[in-house]
N, CA, C and O of each residue as an XYZ file, in Angstrom:
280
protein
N     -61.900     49.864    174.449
C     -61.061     49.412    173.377
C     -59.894     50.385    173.269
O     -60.026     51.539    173.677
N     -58.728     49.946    172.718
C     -57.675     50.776    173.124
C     -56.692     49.973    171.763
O     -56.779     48.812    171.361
N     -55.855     50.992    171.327
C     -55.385     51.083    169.376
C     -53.466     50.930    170.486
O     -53.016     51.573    171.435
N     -52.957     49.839    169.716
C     -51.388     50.266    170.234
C     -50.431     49.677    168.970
O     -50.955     49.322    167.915
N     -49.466     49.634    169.116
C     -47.986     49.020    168.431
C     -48.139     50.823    166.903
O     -48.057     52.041    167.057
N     -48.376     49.914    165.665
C     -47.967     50.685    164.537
C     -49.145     52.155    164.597
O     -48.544     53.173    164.255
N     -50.150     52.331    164.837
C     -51.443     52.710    165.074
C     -51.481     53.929    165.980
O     -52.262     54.878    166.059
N     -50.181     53.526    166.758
C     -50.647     54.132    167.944
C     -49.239     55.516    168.183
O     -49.022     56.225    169.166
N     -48.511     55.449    166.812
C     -47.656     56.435    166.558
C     -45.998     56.160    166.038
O     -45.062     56.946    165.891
N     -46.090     54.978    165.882
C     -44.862     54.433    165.308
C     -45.290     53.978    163.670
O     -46.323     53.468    163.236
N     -44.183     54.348    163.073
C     -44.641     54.758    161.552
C     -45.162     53.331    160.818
O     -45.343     52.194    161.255
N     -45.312     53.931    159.526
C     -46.859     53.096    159.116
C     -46.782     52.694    157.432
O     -46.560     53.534    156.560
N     -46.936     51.725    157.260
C     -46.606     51.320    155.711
C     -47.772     50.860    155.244
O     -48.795     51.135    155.870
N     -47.842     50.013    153.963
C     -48.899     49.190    153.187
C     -49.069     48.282    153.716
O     -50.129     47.725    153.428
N     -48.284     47.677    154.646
C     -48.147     46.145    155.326
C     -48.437     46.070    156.628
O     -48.512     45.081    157.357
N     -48.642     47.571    156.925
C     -49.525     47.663    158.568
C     -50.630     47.337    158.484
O     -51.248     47.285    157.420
N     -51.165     47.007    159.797
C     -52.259     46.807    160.727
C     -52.654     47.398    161.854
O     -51.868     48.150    162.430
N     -53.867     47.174    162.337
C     -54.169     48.233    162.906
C     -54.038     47.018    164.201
O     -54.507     45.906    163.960
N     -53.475     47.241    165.384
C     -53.570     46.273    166.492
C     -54.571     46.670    167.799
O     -54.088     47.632    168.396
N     -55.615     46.274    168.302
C     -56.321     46.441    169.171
C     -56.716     45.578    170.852
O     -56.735     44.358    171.013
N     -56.849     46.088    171.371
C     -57.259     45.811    172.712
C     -58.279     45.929    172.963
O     -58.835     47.025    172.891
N     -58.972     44.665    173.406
C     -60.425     44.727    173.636
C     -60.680     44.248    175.196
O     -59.764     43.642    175.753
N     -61.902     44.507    175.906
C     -62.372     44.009    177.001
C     -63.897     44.265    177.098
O     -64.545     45.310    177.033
N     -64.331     42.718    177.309
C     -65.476     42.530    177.231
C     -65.843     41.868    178.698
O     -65.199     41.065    179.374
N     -67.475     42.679    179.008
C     -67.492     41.907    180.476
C     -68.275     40.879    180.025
O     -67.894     39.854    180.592
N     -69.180     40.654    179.285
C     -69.900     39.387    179.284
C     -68.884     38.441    177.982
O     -68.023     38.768    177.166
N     -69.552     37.179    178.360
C     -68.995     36.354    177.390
C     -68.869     36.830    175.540
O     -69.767     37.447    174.969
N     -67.907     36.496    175.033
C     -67.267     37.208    174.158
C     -68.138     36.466    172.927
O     -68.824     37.171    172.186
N     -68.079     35.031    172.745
C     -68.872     34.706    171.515
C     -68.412     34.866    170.054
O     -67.225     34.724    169.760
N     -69.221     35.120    169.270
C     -69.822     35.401    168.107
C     -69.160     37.135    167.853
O     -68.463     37.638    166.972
N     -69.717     37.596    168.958
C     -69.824     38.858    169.330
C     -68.149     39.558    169.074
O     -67.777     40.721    169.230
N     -67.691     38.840    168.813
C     -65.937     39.092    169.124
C     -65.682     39.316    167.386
O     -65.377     40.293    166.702
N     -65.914     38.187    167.154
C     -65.602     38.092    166.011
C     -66.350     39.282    164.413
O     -65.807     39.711    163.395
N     -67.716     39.405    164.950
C     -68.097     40.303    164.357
C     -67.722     41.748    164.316
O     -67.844     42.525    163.369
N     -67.064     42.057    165.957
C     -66.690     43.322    165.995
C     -65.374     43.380    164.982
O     -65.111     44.321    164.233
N     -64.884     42.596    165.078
C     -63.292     42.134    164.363
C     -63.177     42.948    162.703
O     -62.472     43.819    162.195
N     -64.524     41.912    162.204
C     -64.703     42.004    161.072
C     -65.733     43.663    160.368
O     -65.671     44.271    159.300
N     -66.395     43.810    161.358
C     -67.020     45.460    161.567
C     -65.474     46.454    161.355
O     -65.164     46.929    160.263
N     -64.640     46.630    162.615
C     -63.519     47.388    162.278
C     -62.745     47.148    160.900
O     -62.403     48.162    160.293
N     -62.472     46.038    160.411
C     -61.555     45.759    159.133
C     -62.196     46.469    158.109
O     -61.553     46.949    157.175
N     -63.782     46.605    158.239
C     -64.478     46.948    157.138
C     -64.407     48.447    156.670
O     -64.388     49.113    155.634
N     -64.372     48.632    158.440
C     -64.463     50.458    158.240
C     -63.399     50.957    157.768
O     -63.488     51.955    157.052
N     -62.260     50.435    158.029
C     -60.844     50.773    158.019
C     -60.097     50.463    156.905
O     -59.116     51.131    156.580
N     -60.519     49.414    156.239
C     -59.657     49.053    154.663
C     -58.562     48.075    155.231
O     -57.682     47.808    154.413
N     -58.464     47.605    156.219
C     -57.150     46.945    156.114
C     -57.405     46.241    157.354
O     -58.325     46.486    158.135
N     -56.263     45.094    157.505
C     -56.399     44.150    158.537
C     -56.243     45.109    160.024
O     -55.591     46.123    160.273
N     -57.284     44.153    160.950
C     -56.966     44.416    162.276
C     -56.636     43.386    163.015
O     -57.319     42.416    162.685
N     -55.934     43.158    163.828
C     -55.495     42.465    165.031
C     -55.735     42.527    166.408
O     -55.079     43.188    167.213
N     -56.757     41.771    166.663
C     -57.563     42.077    167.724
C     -57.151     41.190    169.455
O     -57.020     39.969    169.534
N     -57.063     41.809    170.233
C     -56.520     40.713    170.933
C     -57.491     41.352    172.670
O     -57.735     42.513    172.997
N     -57.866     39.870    173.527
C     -58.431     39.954    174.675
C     -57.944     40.527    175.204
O     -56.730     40.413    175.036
N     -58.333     41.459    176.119
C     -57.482     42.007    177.401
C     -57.125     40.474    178.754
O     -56.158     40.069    179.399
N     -58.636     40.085    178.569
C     -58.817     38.889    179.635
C     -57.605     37.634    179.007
O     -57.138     36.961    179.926
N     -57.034     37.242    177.495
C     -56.939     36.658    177.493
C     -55.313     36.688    177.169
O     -54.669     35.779    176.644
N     -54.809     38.001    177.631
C     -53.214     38.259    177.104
C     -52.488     38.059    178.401
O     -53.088     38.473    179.393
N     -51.247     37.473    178.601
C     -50.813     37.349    179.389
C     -49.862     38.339    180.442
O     -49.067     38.919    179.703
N     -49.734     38.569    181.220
C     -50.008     40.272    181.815
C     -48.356     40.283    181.616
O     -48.022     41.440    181.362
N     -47.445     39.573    181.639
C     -46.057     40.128    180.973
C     -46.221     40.772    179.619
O     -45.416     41.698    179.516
N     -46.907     40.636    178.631
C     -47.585     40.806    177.500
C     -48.165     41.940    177.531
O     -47.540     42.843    176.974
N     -49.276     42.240    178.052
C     -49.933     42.972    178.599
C     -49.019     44.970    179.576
O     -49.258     46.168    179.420
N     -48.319     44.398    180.202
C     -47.311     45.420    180.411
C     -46.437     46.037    179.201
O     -46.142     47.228    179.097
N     -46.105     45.086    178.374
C     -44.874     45.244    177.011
C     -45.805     46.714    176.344
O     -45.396     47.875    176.302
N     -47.172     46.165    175.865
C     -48.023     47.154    175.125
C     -48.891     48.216    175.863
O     -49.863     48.842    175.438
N     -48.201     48.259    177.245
C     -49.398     49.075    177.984
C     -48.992     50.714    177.307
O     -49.823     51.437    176.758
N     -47.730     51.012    177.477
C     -46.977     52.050    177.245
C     -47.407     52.509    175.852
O     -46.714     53.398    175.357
N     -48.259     52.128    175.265
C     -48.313     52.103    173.486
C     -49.772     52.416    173.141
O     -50.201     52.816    172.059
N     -50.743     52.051    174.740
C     -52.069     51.987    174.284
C     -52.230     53.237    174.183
O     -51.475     54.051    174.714
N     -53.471     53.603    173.326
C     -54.342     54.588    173.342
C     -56.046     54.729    173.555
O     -56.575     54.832    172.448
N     -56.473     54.743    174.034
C     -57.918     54.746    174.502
C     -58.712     54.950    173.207
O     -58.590     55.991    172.561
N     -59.603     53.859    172.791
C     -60.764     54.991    171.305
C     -62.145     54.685    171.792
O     -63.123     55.150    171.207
């Protein structure tokens, strides 16, 4: 899992979110969604969760520069 855009060192307001990168090897499920809602909980505030498998790799390049590993 890997934290990028506002999160990841570009400044930060009441109206941020936390944006994430996920990769899962088995089928995602249920399982996706709970992690989703697990992080929002810990954190107080919305997260934005997005597939690695399912972003499109022009996309994918834009935010590579931004990720951070957690």
């Amino acid at each position: 899992m890997a934290i990028f855009d506002l999160f990841s060192g570009k400044a930060q307001n009441d109206l941020s979110d936390l944006d994430r990168l996920v990769e899962f090897k088995d089928k995602i499920e249920i399982r996706y969604i709970n992690l989703a809602e697990e992080v929002e909980n810990m954190v107080g505030f919305k997260v934005d969760s997005v597939s690695k498998n399912g972003i499109e790799e022009k996309y994918l390049r834009t935010i590579d520069p931004d990720l951070i590993d957690v």
